[in-house]
C-alpha atoms as one frame of an Amber mdcrd trajectory, in Angstrom:
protein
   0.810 -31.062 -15.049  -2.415 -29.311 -15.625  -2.342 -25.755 -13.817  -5.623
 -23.984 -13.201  -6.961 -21.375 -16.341  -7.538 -18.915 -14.067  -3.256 -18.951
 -13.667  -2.948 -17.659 -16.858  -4.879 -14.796 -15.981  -2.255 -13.777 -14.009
   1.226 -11.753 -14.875   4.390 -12.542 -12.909   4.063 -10.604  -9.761   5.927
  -7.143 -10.457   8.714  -6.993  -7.115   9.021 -10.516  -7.558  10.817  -9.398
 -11.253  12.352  -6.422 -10.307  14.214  -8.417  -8.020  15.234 -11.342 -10.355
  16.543  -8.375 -12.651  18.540  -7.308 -10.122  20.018 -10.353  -9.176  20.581
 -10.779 -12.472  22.871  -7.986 -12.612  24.303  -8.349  -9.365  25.573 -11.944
 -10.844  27.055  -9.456 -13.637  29.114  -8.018 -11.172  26.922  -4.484 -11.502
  26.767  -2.332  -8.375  22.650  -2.312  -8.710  20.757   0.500  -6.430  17.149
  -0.590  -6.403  14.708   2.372  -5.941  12.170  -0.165  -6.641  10.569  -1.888
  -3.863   9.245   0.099  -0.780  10.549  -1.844   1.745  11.826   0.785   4.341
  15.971   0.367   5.492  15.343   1.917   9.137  15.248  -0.500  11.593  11.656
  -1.597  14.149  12.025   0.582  16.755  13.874  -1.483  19.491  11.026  -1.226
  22.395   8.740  -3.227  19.522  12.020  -5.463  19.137  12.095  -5.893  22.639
   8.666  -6.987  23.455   8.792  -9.347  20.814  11.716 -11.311  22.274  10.284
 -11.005  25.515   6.881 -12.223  24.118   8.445 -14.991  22.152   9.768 -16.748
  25.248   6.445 -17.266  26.369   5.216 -20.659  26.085   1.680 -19.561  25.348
   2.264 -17.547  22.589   3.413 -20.666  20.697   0.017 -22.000  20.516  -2.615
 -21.389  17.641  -3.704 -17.482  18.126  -7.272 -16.632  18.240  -8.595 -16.475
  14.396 -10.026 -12.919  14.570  -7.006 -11.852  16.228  -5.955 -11.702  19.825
  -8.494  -9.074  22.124  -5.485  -6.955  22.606  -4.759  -6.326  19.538  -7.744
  -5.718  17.954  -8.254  -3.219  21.285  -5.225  -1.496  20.630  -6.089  -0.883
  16.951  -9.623   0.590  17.997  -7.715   3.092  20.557  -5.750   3.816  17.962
  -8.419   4.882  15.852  -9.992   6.749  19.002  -6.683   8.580  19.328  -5.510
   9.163  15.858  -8.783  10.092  13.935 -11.414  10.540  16.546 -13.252   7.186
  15.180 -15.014   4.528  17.774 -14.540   1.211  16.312 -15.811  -2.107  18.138
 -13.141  -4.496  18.512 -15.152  -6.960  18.628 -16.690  -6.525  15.541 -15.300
  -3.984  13.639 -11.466  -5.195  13.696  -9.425  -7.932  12.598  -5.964  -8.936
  12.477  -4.813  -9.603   9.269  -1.233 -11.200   8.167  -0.190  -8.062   6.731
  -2.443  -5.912   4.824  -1.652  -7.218   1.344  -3.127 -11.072   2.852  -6.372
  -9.601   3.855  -6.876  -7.438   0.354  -6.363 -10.727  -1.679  -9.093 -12.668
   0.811 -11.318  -9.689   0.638 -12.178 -10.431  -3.136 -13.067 -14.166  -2.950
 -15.570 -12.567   0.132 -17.267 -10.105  -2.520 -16.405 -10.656  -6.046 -18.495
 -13.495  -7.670 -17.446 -14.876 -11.305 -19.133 -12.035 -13.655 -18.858  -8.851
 -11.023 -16.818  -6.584 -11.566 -14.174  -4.486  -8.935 -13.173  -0.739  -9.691
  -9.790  -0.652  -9.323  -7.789   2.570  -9.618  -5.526   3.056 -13.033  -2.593
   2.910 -11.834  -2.929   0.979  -8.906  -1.389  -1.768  -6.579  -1.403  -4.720
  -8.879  -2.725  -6.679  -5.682  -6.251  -5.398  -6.443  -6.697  -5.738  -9.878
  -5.114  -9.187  -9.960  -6.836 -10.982  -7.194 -10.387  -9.538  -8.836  -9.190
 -11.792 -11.642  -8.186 -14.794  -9.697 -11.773 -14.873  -8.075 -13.401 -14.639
 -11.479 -13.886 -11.031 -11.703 -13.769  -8.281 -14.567 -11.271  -5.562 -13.812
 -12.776  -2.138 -14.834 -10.259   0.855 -14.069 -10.608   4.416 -12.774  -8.244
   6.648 -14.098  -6.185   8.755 -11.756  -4.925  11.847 -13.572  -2.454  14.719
 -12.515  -5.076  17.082 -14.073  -7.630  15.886 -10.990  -4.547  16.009  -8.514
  -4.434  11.750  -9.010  -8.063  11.342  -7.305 -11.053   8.862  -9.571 -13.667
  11.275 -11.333 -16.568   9.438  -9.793 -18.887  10.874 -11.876 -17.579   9.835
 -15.202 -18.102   6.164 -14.079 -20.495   4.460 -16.694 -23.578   3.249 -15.652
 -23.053  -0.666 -16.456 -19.784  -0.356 -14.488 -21.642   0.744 -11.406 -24.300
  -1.454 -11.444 -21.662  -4.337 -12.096 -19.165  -3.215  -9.331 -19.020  -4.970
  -5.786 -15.982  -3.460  -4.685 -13.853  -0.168  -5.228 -10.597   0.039  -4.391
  -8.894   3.031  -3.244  -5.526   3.991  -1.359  -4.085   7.218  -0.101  -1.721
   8.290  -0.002  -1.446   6.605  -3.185   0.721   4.344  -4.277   1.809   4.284
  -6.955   1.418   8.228  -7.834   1.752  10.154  -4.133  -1.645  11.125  -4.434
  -3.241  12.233  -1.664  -7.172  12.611  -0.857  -9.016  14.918   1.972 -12.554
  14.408   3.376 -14.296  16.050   1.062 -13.681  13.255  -1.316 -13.941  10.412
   0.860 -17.032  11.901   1.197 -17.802  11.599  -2.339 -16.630   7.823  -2.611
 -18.974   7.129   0.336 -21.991   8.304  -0.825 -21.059   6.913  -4.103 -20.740
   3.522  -2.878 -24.056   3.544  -0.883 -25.754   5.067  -3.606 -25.006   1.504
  -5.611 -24.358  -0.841  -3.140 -20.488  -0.958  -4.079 -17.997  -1.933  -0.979
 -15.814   0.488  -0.394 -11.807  -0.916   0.090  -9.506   1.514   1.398  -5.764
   0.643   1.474  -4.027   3.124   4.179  -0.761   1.502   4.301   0.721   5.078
   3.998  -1.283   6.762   6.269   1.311   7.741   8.531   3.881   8.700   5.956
   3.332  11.965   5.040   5.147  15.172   4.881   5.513  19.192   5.684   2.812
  18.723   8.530   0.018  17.172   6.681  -2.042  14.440   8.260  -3.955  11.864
   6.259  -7.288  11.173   7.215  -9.338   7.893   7.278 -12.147   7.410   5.120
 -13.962   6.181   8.520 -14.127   9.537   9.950 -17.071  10.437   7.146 -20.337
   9.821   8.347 -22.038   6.390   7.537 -18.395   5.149   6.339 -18.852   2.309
   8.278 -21.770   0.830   6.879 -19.937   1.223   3.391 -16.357   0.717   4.230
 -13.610  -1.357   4.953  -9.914   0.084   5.776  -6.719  -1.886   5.810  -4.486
  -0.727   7.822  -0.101  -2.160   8.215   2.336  -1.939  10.660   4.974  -2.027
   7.884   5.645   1.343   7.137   4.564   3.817  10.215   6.943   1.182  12.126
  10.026  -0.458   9.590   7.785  -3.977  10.064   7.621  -5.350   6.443   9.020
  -8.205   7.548   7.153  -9.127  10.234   3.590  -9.244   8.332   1.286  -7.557
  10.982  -1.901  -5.420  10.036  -5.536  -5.325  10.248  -9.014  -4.380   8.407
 -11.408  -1.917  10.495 -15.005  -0.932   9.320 -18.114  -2.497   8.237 -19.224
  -5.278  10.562 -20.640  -7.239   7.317 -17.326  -6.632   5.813 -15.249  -7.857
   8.902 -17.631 -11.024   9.130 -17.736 -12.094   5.532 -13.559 -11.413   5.441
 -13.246 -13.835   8.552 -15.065 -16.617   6.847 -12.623 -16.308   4.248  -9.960
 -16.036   6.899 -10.544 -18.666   9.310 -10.491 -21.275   6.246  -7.559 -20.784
   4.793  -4.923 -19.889   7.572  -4.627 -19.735  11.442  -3.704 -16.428  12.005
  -0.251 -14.570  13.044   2.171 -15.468  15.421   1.245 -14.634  18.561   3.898
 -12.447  20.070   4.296 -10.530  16.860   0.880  -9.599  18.030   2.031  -8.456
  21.498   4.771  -6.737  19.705   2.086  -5.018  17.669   0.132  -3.741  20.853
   3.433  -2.093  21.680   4.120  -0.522  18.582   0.100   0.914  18.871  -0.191
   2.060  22.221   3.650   2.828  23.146   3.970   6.660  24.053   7.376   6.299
  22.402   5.267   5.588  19.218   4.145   9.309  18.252   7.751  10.050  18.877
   9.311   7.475  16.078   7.082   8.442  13.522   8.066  11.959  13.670  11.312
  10.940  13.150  10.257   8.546  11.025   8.576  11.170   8.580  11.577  13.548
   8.996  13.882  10.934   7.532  11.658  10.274   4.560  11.257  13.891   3.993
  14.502  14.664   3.744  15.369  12.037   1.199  12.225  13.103  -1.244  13.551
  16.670  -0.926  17.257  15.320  -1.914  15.496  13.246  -5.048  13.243  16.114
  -6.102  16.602  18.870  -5.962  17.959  16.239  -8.623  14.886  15.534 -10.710
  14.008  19.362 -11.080  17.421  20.001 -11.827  17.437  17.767 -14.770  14.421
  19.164 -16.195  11.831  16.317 -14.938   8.322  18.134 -13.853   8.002  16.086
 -11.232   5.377  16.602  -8.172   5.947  17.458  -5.056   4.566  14.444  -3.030
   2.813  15.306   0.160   2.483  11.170   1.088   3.665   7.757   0.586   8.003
   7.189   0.559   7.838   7.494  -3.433   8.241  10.184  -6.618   5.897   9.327
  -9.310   7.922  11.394 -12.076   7.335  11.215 -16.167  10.448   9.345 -18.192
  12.259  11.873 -20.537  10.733  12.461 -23.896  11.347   9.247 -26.709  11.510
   6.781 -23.626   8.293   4.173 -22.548   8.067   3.721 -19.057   9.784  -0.019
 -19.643  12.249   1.392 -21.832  13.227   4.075 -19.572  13.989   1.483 -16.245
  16.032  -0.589 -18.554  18.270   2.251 -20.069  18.842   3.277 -15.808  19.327
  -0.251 -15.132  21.766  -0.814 -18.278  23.461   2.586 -17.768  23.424   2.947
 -14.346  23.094   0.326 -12.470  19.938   1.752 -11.103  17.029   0.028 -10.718
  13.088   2.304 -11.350   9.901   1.165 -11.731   8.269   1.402 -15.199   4.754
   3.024 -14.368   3.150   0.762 -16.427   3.365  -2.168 -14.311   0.656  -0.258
 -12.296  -1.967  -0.139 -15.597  -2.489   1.209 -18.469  -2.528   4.693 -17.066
   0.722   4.799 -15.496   2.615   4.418 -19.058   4.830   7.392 -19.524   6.364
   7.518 -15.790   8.493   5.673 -13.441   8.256   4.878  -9.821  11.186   6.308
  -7.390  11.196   4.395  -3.480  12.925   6.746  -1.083  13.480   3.279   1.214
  17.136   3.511   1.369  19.745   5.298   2.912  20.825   9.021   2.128  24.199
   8.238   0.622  23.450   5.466  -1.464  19.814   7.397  -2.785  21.993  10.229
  -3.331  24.580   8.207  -5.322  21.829   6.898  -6.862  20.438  10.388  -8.458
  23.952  11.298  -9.177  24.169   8.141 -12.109  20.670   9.201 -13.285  21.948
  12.187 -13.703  24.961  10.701 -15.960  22.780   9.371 -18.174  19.711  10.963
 -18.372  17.888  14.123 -19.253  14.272  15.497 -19.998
């Protein structure tokens, strides 16, 4: 059977083969700890639970769901905005559900990348961004992120070819994979860049709510004129322990909105219906503010454990102010692939090499704080066995 060219394009998605590894050694008989996918271990908070089930006995929700999202929803994520960063967003216009956020960055390119355009893409970065360019016939050009600028794209050192070339940029903070984090001054910067040259800007804020020691990430929205050269994607995943239920949305630029509907309404039919309640509750809930304090205190706590560890071994590692992970260099004489499958051999413990996220992330190793204290801190206890910088 003939598969399509643009297939082979594409490199086995990177979870999808940490996982198989560790099943692999699981068959083994190995005791595996994966610090590799973030997929958070605390439960949904049970008054989202609850609505759900309630919701889910509701004959009505059991019908097709409006393609744009339900009204409620996409209410619920403009008051959220209102509340949380001060932004007025039309639901109407200016929202859309999305199957999770990861759905609605994929659909995004086939809205705005043409065969021959180009997408900035941050180096490292999700792989989501860089791969779906390719699938809709676009050239990948990175922007390196750099400890030395704090993990943030030197917009100025962007060549002039790339720029005019570019439809979309893709951003994300806090950053994953590195922790970065970004302020308003430079969203301010990647705004005016991308109206200066026509350029989309994507913002992936999956982590938005995940931060640490009192810091509060902003939205690129709250610049000025952000929403006339802006999309943000936004994911009930992580502020809430939803990854499983595949809930989020895209807020911004009306043209953006529109042309990522199009996309939307042809190829699926929407998300479940209650799940959408359920989202409305996890939004609007007073209880809400509450969780994700406690939320952040958990998460805190567990990147202060990992960190004691790391610095104790010798590993000059950052302290992360955002995101559940520890972007951390391997030891001297180790590649980033090298270096996960000595921990994995040795260990039993599962890392991600950096280089899965690009070219720039060779020379360091992902760390997900997504699982509970004991086993994290067991965890960090057979690195430190085996492994020193």
């Amino acid at each position: 059977m003939r598969r399509a060219g643009r297939i082979a394009k594409v490199p086995p998605y990177l979870f999808a083969e940490i996982d198989r590894k560790r099943r692999e050694a699981v068959a083994r008989g190995v005791d595996v700890i994966s610090l590799g996918i973030g997929d958070p271990d605390l439960p949904t908070p049970e008054f989202i639970v609850e609505r759900l089930t309630r919701e889910a006995r509701d004959p009505s929700t059991h019908r097709y769901p409006p393609y744009q999202g339900t009204a409620d929803f996409r209410r619920a994520v403009a008051l959220y905005y209102s509340q949380r960063f001060g932004v007025s967003l039309d639901p109407e216009t200016e929202v859309i559900a999305l199957i999770g956020s990861k759905e609605g960055l994929a659909h995004l390119t086939w809205a705005f990348v043409d065969p021959g355009d180009a997408a900035l893409v941050t180096d490292p970065g999700y792989p989501v961004y860089g791969i779906h360019t390719l699938l809709a016939g676009g050239q990948v050009i990175p922007l390196p992120l750099s400890p030395d600028n704090d993990f943030l794209p030197d917009l100025d050192a962007v060549p002039e070819e790339a720029r005019e070339r570019a439809t979309v940029m893709f951003l994300c903070y806090p950053n994953n994979p590195t922790a970065g984090t970004a302020d308003l001054e430079f969203f301010a910067r990647a705004v005016e860049f991308a109206r200066r040259h026509d350029i989309l800007l994507v913002h992936d804020s999956a982590y938005v709510e995940v931060t640490f020691d009192g810091y509060e990430a902003p939205s690129v929205l709250q610049v000025e004129g952000a929403r006339e050269v802006a999309v943000e994607f936004g994911s009930l995943s992580k502020p809430f322990n939803m990854t499983g239920w595949r809930l989020g949305y895209a807020v911004g630029s009306r043209q953006a909105i529109e042309a990522l509907g199009i996309v939307k309404t042809n190829t699926d039919s929407g998300q479940f219906e209650a799940i959408q309640r359920a989202g409305v509750e996890a939004l609007t809930n007073p209880l809400s503010r509450e969780f994700i304090s406690g939320m952040r205190a958990v998460y805190q706590r567990r990147r202060d454990l990992a960190l004691g560890t790391l610095l104790k071994l010798g590993c000059p590692v950052r302290l992360p102010r955002g995101s559940f992970y520890i972007w951390a260099p391997v030891p001297t004489g180790h590649t980033s692939a090298g270096f996960a499958t000595h921990v994995l051999e040795r260990a039993g413990v599962i890392v991600t090499p950096g280089s899965a996220y690009g070219d720039r992330g060779e020379g360091y190793f992902r760390v997900s704080l997504t699982l509970p204290d004991e086993r994290l801190e067991e965890a960090f206890q057979r690195l430190a066995a085996c492994v020193n910088w």
